[in-house]
N, C-alpha and C positions, 0 to 999 in steps of 0.2 A: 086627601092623602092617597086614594084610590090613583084621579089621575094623573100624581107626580109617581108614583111607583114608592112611595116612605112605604119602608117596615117599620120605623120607630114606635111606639106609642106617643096617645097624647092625652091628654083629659079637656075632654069638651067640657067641663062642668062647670062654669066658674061661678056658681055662687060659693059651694064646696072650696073651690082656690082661696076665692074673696073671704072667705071664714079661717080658713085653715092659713094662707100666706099673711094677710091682714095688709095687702096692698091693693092699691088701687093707681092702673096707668096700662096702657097699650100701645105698645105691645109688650108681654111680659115674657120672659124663656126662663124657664128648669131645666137642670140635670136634676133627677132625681134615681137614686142608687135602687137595686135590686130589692131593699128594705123598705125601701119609701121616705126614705131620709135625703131633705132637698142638699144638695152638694152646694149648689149654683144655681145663685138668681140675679136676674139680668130685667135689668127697665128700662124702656127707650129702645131708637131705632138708631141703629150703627152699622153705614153700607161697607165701612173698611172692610180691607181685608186683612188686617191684624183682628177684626173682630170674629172673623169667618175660622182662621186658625185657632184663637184663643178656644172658641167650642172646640172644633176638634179635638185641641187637646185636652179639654176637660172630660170630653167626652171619654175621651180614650182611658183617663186618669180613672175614670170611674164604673167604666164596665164595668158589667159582670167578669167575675173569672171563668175561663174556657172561651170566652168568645173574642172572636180572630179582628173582629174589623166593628169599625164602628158607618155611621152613614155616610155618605158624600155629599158636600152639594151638588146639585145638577149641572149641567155648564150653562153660563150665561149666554142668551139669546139673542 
């Protein structure tokens, strides 16, 4: 997280996930809202970039209120 520059949060915990989600697969993604309530969940690996947009806009759907921007991805290398 450090050396890509994310301010996101994330939860390393996954036995906690593994109890709480009741899935099992890798890689997994959540939006999960300011409450803790999962918005969006995502199985499997998907390089599109309809996939890359689709977060964003979830993401954006589900900010907090007040806050301006959500993350970027990095640019590809």
């Amino acid at each position: 997280m450090k050396e890509h520059q994310f301010t996101f949060p994330v939860v390393p915990a996954y036995a906690y996930i593994e109890d709480t989600l009741h899935s099992l697969g890798i890689p997994q993604n959540w939006i999960v809202d300011a409450n803790g309530v999962v918005r969006l969940k995502g199985l499997g690996y998907d390089p599109s970039e309809e996939w890359d947009d689709a977060m964003v806009e979830a993401i954006e759907k589900n900010k907090p209120e007040g806050q301006t921007s959500v993350p970027t991805r990095p640019p590809k290398q």
